[in-house]
VEXTORLO-71484 format. One line per field, with one value per residue (C-alpha): y, x, z. Coordinates in steps of 0.2 Angstrom, whole numbers. Each point is the difference from the previous one (the first is absolute). Layout:
# VEXTORLO-71484
v = Y ... $
u = X ... $
w = Z ... $
***
This chain:
# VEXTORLO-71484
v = 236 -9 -14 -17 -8 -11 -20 -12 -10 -15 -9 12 -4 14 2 -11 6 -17 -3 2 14 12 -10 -3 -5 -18 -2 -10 6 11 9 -13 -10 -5 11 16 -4 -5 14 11 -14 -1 23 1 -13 8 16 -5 -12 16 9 -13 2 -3 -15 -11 -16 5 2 4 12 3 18 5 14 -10 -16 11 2 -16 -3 12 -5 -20 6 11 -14 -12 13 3 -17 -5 13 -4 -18 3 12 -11 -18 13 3 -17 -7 -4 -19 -2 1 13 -12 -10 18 5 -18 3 18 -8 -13 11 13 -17 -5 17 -1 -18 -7 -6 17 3 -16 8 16 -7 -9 16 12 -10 -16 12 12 15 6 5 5 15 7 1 16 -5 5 -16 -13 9 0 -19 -2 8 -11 -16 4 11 -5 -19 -3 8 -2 -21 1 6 -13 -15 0 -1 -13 -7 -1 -3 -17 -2 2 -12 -12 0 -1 -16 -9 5 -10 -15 -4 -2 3 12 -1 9 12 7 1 9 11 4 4 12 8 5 -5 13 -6 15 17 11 -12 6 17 3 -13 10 16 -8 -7 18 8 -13 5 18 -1 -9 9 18 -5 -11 10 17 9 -6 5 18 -2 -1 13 13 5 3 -9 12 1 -20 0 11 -4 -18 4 10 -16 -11 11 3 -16 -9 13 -5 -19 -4 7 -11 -14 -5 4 -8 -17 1 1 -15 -11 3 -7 -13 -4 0 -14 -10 0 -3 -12 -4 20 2 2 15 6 0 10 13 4 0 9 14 1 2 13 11 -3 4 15 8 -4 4 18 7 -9 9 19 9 12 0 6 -12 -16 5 2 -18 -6 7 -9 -17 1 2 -11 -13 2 1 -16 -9 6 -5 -16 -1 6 -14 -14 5 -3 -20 -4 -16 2 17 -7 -15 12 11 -15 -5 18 0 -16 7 15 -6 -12 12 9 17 17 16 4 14 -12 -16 4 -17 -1 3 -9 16 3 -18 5 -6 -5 -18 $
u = 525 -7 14 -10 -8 12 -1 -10 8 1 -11 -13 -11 -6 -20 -8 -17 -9 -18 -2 6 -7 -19 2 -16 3 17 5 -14 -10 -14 -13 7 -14 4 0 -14 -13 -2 -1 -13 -10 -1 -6 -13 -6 0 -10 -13 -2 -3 -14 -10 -13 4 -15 -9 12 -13 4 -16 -16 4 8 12 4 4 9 10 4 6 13 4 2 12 10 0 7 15 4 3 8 12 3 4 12 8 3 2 16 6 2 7 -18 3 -20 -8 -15 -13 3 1 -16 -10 6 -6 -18 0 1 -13 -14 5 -4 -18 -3 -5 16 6 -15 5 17 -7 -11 17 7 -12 -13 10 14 -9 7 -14 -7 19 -1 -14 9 1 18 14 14 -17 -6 18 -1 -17 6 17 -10 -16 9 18 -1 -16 4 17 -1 -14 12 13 -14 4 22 -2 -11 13 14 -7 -5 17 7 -15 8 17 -2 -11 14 11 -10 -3 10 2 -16 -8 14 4 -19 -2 16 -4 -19 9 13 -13 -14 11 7 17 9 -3 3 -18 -6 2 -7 -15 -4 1 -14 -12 2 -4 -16 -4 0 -10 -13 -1 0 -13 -11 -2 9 -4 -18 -2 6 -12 -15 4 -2 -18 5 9 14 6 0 9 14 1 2 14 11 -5 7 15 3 0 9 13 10 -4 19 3 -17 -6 11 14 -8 -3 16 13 -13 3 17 1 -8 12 13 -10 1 16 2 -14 8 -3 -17 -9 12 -1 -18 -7 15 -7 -18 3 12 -13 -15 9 1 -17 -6 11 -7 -19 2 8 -18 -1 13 -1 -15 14 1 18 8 -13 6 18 -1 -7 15 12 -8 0 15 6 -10 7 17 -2 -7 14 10 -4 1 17 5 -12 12 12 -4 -10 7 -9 9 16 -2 -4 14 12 -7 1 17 5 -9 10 17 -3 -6 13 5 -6 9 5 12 10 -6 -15 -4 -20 -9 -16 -9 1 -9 -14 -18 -10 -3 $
w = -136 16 7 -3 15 11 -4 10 14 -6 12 -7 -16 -11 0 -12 -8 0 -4 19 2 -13 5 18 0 -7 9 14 16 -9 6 -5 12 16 13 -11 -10 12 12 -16 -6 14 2 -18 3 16 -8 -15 11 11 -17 -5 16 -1 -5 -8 8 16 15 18 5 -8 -1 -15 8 17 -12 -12 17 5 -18 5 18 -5 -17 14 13 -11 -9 19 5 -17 1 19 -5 -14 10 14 -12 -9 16 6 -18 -7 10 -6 -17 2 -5 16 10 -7 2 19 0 -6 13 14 -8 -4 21 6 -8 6 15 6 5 9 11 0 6 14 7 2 4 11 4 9 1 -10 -4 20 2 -12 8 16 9 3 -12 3 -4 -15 -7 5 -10 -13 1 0 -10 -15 1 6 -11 -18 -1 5 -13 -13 4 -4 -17 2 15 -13 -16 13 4 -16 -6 13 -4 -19 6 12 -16 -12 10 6 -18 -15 -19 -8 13 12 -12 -2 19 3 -15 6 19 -7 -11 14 16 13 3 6 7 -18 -5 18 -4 -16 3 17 -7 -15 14 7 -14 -5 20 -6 -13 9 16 -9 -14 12 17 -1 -16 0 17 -4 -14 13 9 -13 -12 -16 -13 -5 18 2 -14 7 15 -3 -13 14 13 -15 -4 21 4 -19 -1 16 -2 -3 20 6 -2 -16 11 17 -9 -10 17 6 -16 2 18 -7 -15 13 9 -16 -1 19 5 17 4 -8 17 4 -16 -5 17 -3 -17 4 16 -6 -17 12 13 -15 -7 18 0 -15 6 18 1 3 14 9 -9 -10 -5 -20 -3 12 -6 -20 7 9 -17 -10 14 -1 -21 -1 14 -8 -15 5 8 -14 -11 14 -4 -17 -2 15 -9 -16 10 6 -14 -6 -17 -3 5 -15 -11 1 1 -17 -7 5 -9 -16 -1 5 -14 -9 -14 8 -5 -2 17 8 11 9 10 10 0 14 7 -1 -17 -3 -5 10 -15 -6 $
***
Protein backbone atom coordinates (compact mmCIF):
# COMPACT_ATOMS: atom_id res chain seq x y z
CA UNK A 1 0.00 0.00 0.00
CA UNK A 2 1.51 3.46 -1.07
CA UNK A 3 2.81 5.65 2.13
CA UNK A 4 0.26 8.67 2.16
CA UNK A 5 1.49 11.96 0.64
CA UNK A 6 3.61 14.15 3.19
CA UNK A 7 1.43 17.13 4.89
CA UNK A 8 1.41 20.69 3.69
CA UNK A 9 3.72 23.29 5.35
CA UNK A 10 1.66 25.20 7.23
CA UNK A 11 1.95 28.35 5.46
CA UNK A 12 0.62 26.58 2.40
CA UNK A 13 -3.26 26.17 1.74
CA UNK A 14 -4.57 23.04 0.00
CA UNK A 15 -6.25 23.77 -3.64
CA UNK A 16 -9.64 24.86 -3.50
CA UNK A 17 -11.93 24.07 -6.41
CA UNK A 18 -13.99 27.38 -6.57
CA UNK A 19 -16.34 28.43 -9.23
CA UNK A 20 -13.21 30.03 -10.69
CA UNK A 21 -11.33 27.72 -11.01
CA UNK A 22 -13.38 24.83 -12.53
CA UNK A 23 -14.80 27.92 -15.12
CA UNK A 24 -11.94 30.12 -15.45
CA UNK A 25 -13.61 31.81 -17.78
CA UNK A 26 -15.79 33.98 -15.35
CA UNK A 27 -12.91 34.17 -12.65
CA UNK A 28 -11.00 37.06 -11.72
CA UNK A 29 -8.96 38.34 -15.37
CA UNK A 30 -10.71 36.28 -17.62
CA UNK A 31 -10.20 36.11 -21.11
CA UNK A 32 -12.98 38.48 -21.97
CA UNK A 33 -11.15 40.97 -20.58
CA UNK A 34 -10.08 44.07 -23.26
CA UNK A 35 -6.70 43.40 -24.18
CA UNK A 36 -7.47 39.63 -25.12
CA UNK A 37 -10.56 40.09 -26.64
CA UNK A 38 -10.01 42.94 -29.09
CA UNK A 39 -7.23 41.70 -31.16
CA UNK A 40 -9.10 38.48 -31.58
CA UNK A 41 -12.20 40.82 -32.30
CA UNK A 42 -10.85 43.10 -34.64
CA UNK A 43 -9.01 39.40 -36.84
CA UNK A 44 -12.40 37.84 -37.01
CA UNK A 45 -13.94 41.02 -38.29
CA UNK A 46 -11.21 41.65 -40.85
CA UNK A 47 -11.45 38.12 -41.91
CA UNK A 48 -15.09 38.07 -42.51
CA UNK A 49 -15.27 41.79 -44.29
CA UNK A 50 -12.41 40.39 -46.61
CA UNK A 51 -14.86 37.45 -46.95
CA UNK A 52 -17.80 39.84 -48.05
CA UNK A 53 -15.88 41.66 -50.76
CA UNK A 54 -17.34 42.72 -52.71
CA UNK A 55 -18.86 44.54 -50.39
CA UNK A 56 -22.43 46.34 -51.54
CA UNK A 57 -22.92 50.20 -52.02
CA UNK A 58 -18.84 50.49 -51.29
CA UNK A 59 -17.39 52.21 -54.43
CA UNK A 60 -13.82 53.21 -55.00
CA UNK A 61 -13.29 52.58 -59.03
CA UNK A 62 -15.90 52.17 -61.73
CA UNK A 63 -14.35 48.88 -62.64
CA UNK A 64 -15.83 46.05 -60.78
CA UNK A 65 -12.51 43.98 -60.28
CA UNK A 66 -9.96 47.09 -59.72
CA UNK A 67 -12.80 48.33 -56.96
CA UNK A 68 -13.24 44.85 -55.70
CA UNK A 69 -9.41 45.55 -55.13
CA UNK A 70 -9.48 48.52 -53.30
CA UNK A 71 -12.10 46.87 -51.06
CA UNK A 72 -9.31 44.67 -50.19
CA UNK A 73 -6.50 47.11 -49.89
CA UNK A 74 -8.48 49.70 -47.56
CA UNK A 75 -9.86 46.44 -45.20
CA UNK A 76 -6.00 45.48 -45.08
CA UNK A 77 -4.76 48.96 -44.52
CA UNK A 78 -6.89 49.57 -41.62
CA UNK A 79 -6.10 45.78 -39.81
CA UNK A 80 -2.42 46.79 -40.40
CA UNK A 81 -2.53 49.96 -38.51
CA UNK A 82 -5.07 48.64 -35.82
CA UNK A 83 -2.83 46.04 -34.99
CA UNK A 84 0.25 48.25 -35.07
CA UNK A 85 -1.58 50.65 -32.50
CA UNK A 86 -2.66 48.15 -30.15
CA UNK A 87 0.54 46.64 -30.20
CA UNK A 88 2.41 49.74 -29.41
CA UNK A 89 -0.78 51.19 -26.89
CA UNK A 90 0.00 47.47 -24.92
CA UNK A 91 3.43 48.20 -24.80
CA UNK A 92 3.34 51.46 -23.30
CA UNK A 93 0.35 50.46 -20.61
CA UNK A 94 -2.49 51.46 -23.11
CA UNK A 95 -2.02 55.39 -21.37
CA UNK A 96 -4.75 56.26 -24.24
CA UNK A 97 -8.24 54.78 -25.04
CA UNK A 98 -8.19 53.64 -28.76
CA UNK A 99 -11.11 55.81 -29.65
CA UNK A 100 -8.85 58.92 -29.14
CA UNK A 101 -5.79 56.88 -31.00
CA UNK A 102 -8.08 56.31 -33.83
CA UNK A 103 -9.85 59.96 -34.09
CA UNK A 104 -5.93 61.14 -34.34
CA UNK A 105 -5.07 58.39 -37.02
CA UNK A 106 -8.31 60.13 -39.01
CA UNK A 107 -6.94 63.61 -38.44
CA UNK A 108 -3.90 63.14 -40.06
CA UNK A 109 -5.37 60.83 -42.91
CA UNK A 110 -8.41 64.01 -43.68
CA UNK A 111 -4.74 66.65 -43.41
CA UNK A 112 -2.93 64.75 -45.88
CA UNK A 113 -5.97 64.99 -48.63
CA UNK A 114 -6.42 68.79 -47.75
CA UNK A 115 -4.86 71.69 -48.71
CA UNK A 116 -2.90 72.48 -45.76
CA UNK A 117 -0.40 69.80 -46.59
CA UNK A 118 -0.03 70.89 -49.92
CA UNK A 119 1.13 74.37 -48.14
CA UNK A 120 3.21 72.14 -45.85
CA UNK A 121 4.76 70.64 -48.80
CA UNK A 122 5.62 73.79 -50.77
CA UNK A 123 7.49 74.87 -47.44
CA UNK A 124 9.66 72.00 -47.66
CA UNK A 125 10.08 71.24 -51.09
CA UNK A 126 10.20 74.63 -53.03
CA UNK A 127 10.53 77.21 -50.06
CA UNK A 128 14.10 75.31 -49.00
CA UNK A 129 14.29 73.89 -51.76
CA UNK A 130 14.32 69.96 -51.40
CA UNK A 131 13.05 69.37 -54.10
CA UNK A 132 16.05 70.89 -56.78
CA UNK A 133 18.27 69.33 -53.93
CA UNK A 134 17.24 65.79 -54.94
CA UNK A 135 17.89 66.05 -58.46
CA UNK A 136 21.40 67.05 -57.62
CA UNK A 137 24.14 65.22 -59.47
CA UNK A 138 25.87 65.41 -55.92
CA UNK A 139 25.48 62.63 -53.37
CA UNK A 140 25.99 64.75 -49.86
CA UNK A 141 23.01 67.43 -51.33
CA UNK A 142 20.59 64.81 -52.47
CA UNK A 143 20.96 63.06 -48.91
CA UNK A 144 20.38 66.80 -47.72
CA UNK A 145 17.04 67.11 -49.84
CA UNK A 146 15.89 64.14 -48.96
CA UNK A 147 16.72 65.16 -45.10
CA UNK A 148 14.84 68.17 -45.43
CA UNK A 149 12.03 67.45 -48.08
CA UNK A 150 11.06 63.74 -46.78
CA UNK A 151 12.51 63.65 -43.31
CA UNK A 152 11.94 67.35 -41.98
CA UNK A 153 8.54 67.67 -43.94
CA UNK A 154 6.54 64.40 -43.12
CA UNK A 155 7.70 63.61 -39.92
CA UNK A 156 6.91 67.69 -38.49
CA UNK A 157 3.68 67.08 -40.34
CA UNK A 158 2.93 63.99 -38.13
CA UNK A 159 3.78 65.88 -34.89
CA UNK A 160 0.89 68.80 -35.75
CA UNK A 161 -1.71 66.75 -34.21
CA UNK A 162 0.46 66.06 -30.58
CA UNK A 163 1.87 69.64 -30.43
CA UNK A 164 -1.72 70.09 -31.05
CA UNK A 165 -3.28 67.98 -28.06
CA UNK A 166 -0.22 68.99 -26.03
CA UNK A 167 -1.44 72.63 -25.75
CA UNK A 168 -4.68 71.61 -25.75
CA UNK A 169 -4.12 69.82 -22.67
CA UNK A 170 -2.17 72.62 -21.17
CA UNK A 171 -4.83 75.01 -22.36
CA UNK A 172 -7.40 72.76 -20.14
CA UNK A 173 -4.99 72.56 -17.45
CA UNK A 174 -4.42 76.48 -16.93
CA UNK A 175 -8.61 76.91 -17.12
CA UNK A 176 -9.00 74.24 -14.56
CA UNK A 177 -7.21 76.13 -12.29
CA UNK A 178 -8.11 79.76 -13.02
CA UNK A 179 -11.72 78.93 -12.32
CA UNK A 180 -13.52 77.18 -9.58
CA UNK A 181 -16.26 74.63 -8.56
CA UNK A 182 -17.95 72.76 -12.05
CA UNK A 183 -16.60 74.65 -13.96
CA UNK A 184 -12.73 73.62 -12.95
CA UNK A 185 -13.63 70.24 -12.72
CA UNK A 186 -15.01 70.02 -16.52
CA UNK A 187 -11.89 71.81 -17.97
CA UNK A 188 -9.39 69.67 -16.08
CA UNK A 189 -11.43 66.65 -17.01
CA UNK A 190 -11.76 67.53 -20.96
CA UNK A 191 -7.72 68.30 -20.71
CA UNK A 192 -6.82 65.01 -19.12
CA UNK A 193 -9.21 63.30 -21.54
CA UNK A 194 -7.70 64.54 -25.07
CA UNK A 195 -4.48 66.45 -23.62
CA UNK A 196 -0.65 65.13 -24.10
CA UNK A 197 0.85 65.48 -20.94
CA UNK A 198 3.59 63.08 -20.81
CA UNK A 199 5.77 61.19 -23.28
CA UNK A 200 3.82 57.51 -22.82
CA UNK A 201 0.59 59.87 -24.70
CA UNK A 202 3.36 61.09 -27.08
CA UNK A 203 4.24 57.79 -27.98
CA UNK A 204 1.21 56.09 -28.76
CA UNK A 205 -0.49 59.40 -30.33
CA UNK A 206 2.68 59.57 -32.63
CA UNK A 207 2.77 56.24 -33.52
CA UNK A 208 -1.52 56.76 -34.64
CA UNK A 209 -0.77 59.99 -36.62
CA UNK A 210 1.85 57.63 -38.33
CA UNK A 211 -0.29 55.08 -39.06
CA UNK A 212 -3.25 57.65 -40.34
CA UNK A 213 -0.03 58.98 -42.47
CA UNK A 214 0.35 55.52 -43.80
CA UNK A 215 -2.67 54.90 -44.82
CA UNK A 216 -3.12 58.03 -46.65
CA UNK A 217 0.23 58.25 -48.43
CA UNK A 218 -0.04 54.29 -49.44
CA UNK A 219 -3.70 54.43 -50.71
CA UNK A 220 -3.45 58.07 -52.29
CA UNK A 221 -0.14 58.33 -54.27
CA UNK A 222 1.70 54.70 -54.13
CA UNK A 223 -0.74 51.89 -54.82
CA UNK A 224 -2.61 53.93 -57.46
CA UNK A 225 0.35 54.95 -58.96
CA UNK A 226 1.53 51.22 -59.33
CA UNK A 227 -2.01 50.77 -60.60
CA UNK A 228 -1.23 53.10 -63.76
CA UNK A 229 1.59 51.66 -64.64
CA UNK A 230 0.24 48.34 -65.62
CA UNK A 231 -2.93 47.44 -68.48
CA UNK A 232 -5.02 44.93 -67.03
CA UNK A 233 -7.06 44.57 -63.96
CA UNK A 234 -5.70 41.40 -62.49
CA UNK A 235 -2.19 42.65 -62.47
CA UNK A 236 -3.31 46.16 -60.86
CA UNK A 237 -4.85 44.33 -58.40
CA UNK A 238 -1.78 42.48 -57.43
CA UNK A 239 0.59 44.57 -57.65
CA UNK A 240 -1.01 47.08 -55.51
CA UNK A 241 -1.68 44.30 -52.90
CA UNK A 242 2.32 43.47 -52.51
CA UNK A 243 2.84 47.60 -52.67
CA UNK A 244 0.17 47.66 -49.66
CA UNK A 245 1.48 44.65 -47.88
CA UNK A 246 5.62 45.94 -48.65
CA UNK A 247 4.94 49.07 -47.41
CA UNK A 248 2.03 48.12 -44.12
CA UNK A 249 3.80 45.23 -43.03
CA UNK A 250 7.03 47.01 -41.75
CA UNK A 251 4.81 50.22 -40.60
CA UNK A 252 5.83 49.53 -36.86
CA UNK A 253 9.86 50.23 -37.81
CA UNK A 254 8.72 53.45 -40.19
CA UNK A 255 6.72 55.88 -39.90
CA UNK A 256 4.74 54.67 -36.68
CA UNK A 257 8.07 54.30 -35.16
CA UNK A 258 9.55 57.72 -36.62
CA UNK A 259 6.63 59.70 -35.32
CA UNK A 260 6.42 57.70 -32.10
CA UNK A 261 10.41 58.45 -30.77
CA UNK A 262 9.22 62.38 -32.03
CA UNK A 263 6.00 62.24 -29.71
CA UNK A 264 8.05 61.11 -27.14
CA UNK A 265 10.47 64.01 -27.21
CA UNK A 266 7.80 65.90 -27.25
CA UNK A 267 5.93 64.44 -23.98
CA UNK A 268 9.34 65.03 -22.49
CA UNK A 269 9.01 68.67 -23.42
CA UNK A 270 5.64 68.83 -21.53
CA UNK A 271 6.79 67.66 -18.71
CA UNK A 272 9.89 69.92 -19.01
CA UNK A 273 8.62 73.22 -20.66
CA UNK A 274 11.93 75.05 -19.80
CA UNK A 275 13.81 72.39 -22.37
CA UNK A 276 11.19 72.19 -24.98
CA UNK A 277 13.37 74.12 -27.44
CA UNK A 278 16.04 71.40 -26.91
CA UNK A 279 13.74 68.84 -26.77
CA UNK A 280 11.41 69.29 -29.65
CA UNK A 281 14.31 69.78 -32.57
CA UNK A 282 16.13 66.50 -31.10
CA UNK A 283 12.93 64.58 -31.78
CA UNK A 284 12.11 65.88 -35.10
CA UNK A 285 15.76 65.88 -36.20
CA UNK A 286 16.58 62.37 -35.08
CA UNK A 287 12.79 61.25 -36.46
CA UNK A 288 13.66 62.79 -39.87
CA UNK A 289 17.57 61.58 -40.05
CA UNK A 290 15.91 58.09 -40.12
CA UNK A 291 13.05 58.93 -42.53
CA UNK A 292 15.84 60.31 -44.74
CA UNK A 293 17.87 57.20 -44.22
CA UNK A 294 15.36 54.79 -45.31
CA UNK A 295 14.37 57.16 -48.54
CA UNK A 296 17.92 58.29 -49.53
CA UNK A 297 20.10 54.87 -49.71
CA UNK A 298 19.49 54.95 -53.58
CA UNK A 299 21.08 57.94 -53.73
CA UNK A 300 24.28 56.62 -52.80
CA UNK A 301 24.18 52.62 -54.12
CA UNK A 302 21.83 50.94 -56.94
CA UNK A 303 23.15 47.83 -55.38
CA UNK A 304 19.85 45.75 -54.13
CA UNK A 305 21.41 43.41 -51.45
CA UNK A 306 23.18 46.18 -49.58
CA UNK A 307 19.79 48.98 -50.08
CA UNK A 308 17.41 45.81 -48.49
CA UNK A 309 20.19 45.14 -46.02
CA UNK A 310 20.34 49.11 -44.93
CA UNK A 311 16.48 48.79 -44.76
CA UNK A 312 16.71 45.74 -42.36
CA UNK A 313 19.28 47.98 -40.27
CA UNK A 314 17.22 51.17 -40.16
CA UNK A 315 13.90 48.89 -39.11
CA UNK A 316 15.20 47.62 -36.62
CA UNK A 317 17.17 50.60 -35.41
CA UNK A 318 14.04 52.47 -35.50
CA UNK A 319 12.22 50.21 -33.72
CA UNK A 320 14.61 49.67 -31.12
CA UNK A 321 14.57 53.21 -30.51
CA UNK A 322 11.02 53.67 -30.15
CA UNK A 323 10.93 50.79 -27.67
CA UNK A 324 13.75 52.51 -26.30
CA UNK A 325 11.56 54.89 -25.36
CA UNK A 326 8.78 53.35 -24.25
CA UNK A 327 10.32 51.21 -21.67
CA UNK A 328 12.19 54.71 -20.45
CA UNK A 329 8.66 56.84 -20.70
CA UNK A 330 7.45 53.68 -18.45
CA UNK A 331 9.83 54.39 -16.53
CA UNK A 332 9.09 58.72 -15.77
CA UNK A 333 5.65 58.46 -16.44
CA UNK A 334 4.03 60.19 -13.57
CA UNK A 335 0.62 58.63 -14.40
CA UNK A 336 2.03 55.01 -14.15
CA UNK A 337 3.80 55.71 -11.02
CA UNK A 338 0.05 56.82 -9.35
CA UNK A 339 -1.27 53.91 -10.53
CA UNK A 340 0.99 51.52 -9.07
CA UNK A 341 1.01 53.38 -5.75
CA UNK A 342 -2.76 52.85 -5.66
CA UNK A 343 -2.63 49.14 -6.87
CA UNK A 344 -0.31 48.78 -4.10
CA UNK A 345 -2.56 50.20 -1.45
CA UNK A 346 -5.41 47.96 -2.81
CA UNK A 347 -3.65 44.84 -2.29
CA UNK A 348 -1.81 45.43 0.85
CA UNK A 349 -5.27 46.28 2.11
CA UNK A 350 -6.44 43.52 0.48
CA UNK A 351 -7.10 40.06 2.68
CA UNK A 352 -4.04 37.71 1.66
CA UNK A 353 -4.16 34.91 -0.70
CA UNK A 354 -2.50 31.52 -0.42
CA UNK A 355 0.91 32.21 -0.68
CA UNK A 356 4.38 30.04 -0.21
CA UNK A 357 6.14 32.53 1.97
CA UNK A 358 6.08 36.34 1.89
CA UNK A 359 6.69 37.70 -1.55
CA UNK A 360 6.83 41.64 -1.36
CA UNK A 361 4.95 42.77 -4.65
CA UNK A 362 6.80 44.36 -7.20
CA UNK A 363 6.04 47.30 -9.44
CA UNK A 364 6.19 45.04 -12.45
CA UNK A 365 3.69 42.76 -11.59
CA UNK A 366 1.18 46.07 -11.38
CA UNK A 367 -0.69 45.47 -14.06
CA UNK A 368 -0.94 48.44 -17.02
CA UNK A 369 -4.54 48.39 -17.65
CA UNK A 370 -7.13 50.89 -16.38
Amino acid sequence: MAAPPPPLPPDVRRLELTRGTVFPLVGGRSAWSREHLLPIFGTIVAGLSLIAVPIPGLNFNANKEINEAWQVYVLIAIYIAFLVNYYINQMCGRPRPGWLLALVAIFTLLMLGGSFWHVWYNLFYNVLPAAQWQKSTNATVRIAGWWFGTGLCEEGFKALPLIALALFGAGMTALGRSTTGWLSRFFAGFGRRFGLFEPLDGIVMGVASGSGFFIAETLLQYVPGVIKQVKYPGSQAFDGLVLLLGRGLPDIAEHSAWAGLFGYFIGLAVLRPGMAYILIPLGWLSAAALHAGWDAIDTVTNNGLIILGFWVFVGLLSYALLAGAIFKAREISPRRRIRIAAELQRRAAAPPLSTVGNVALAAAEVPDGD
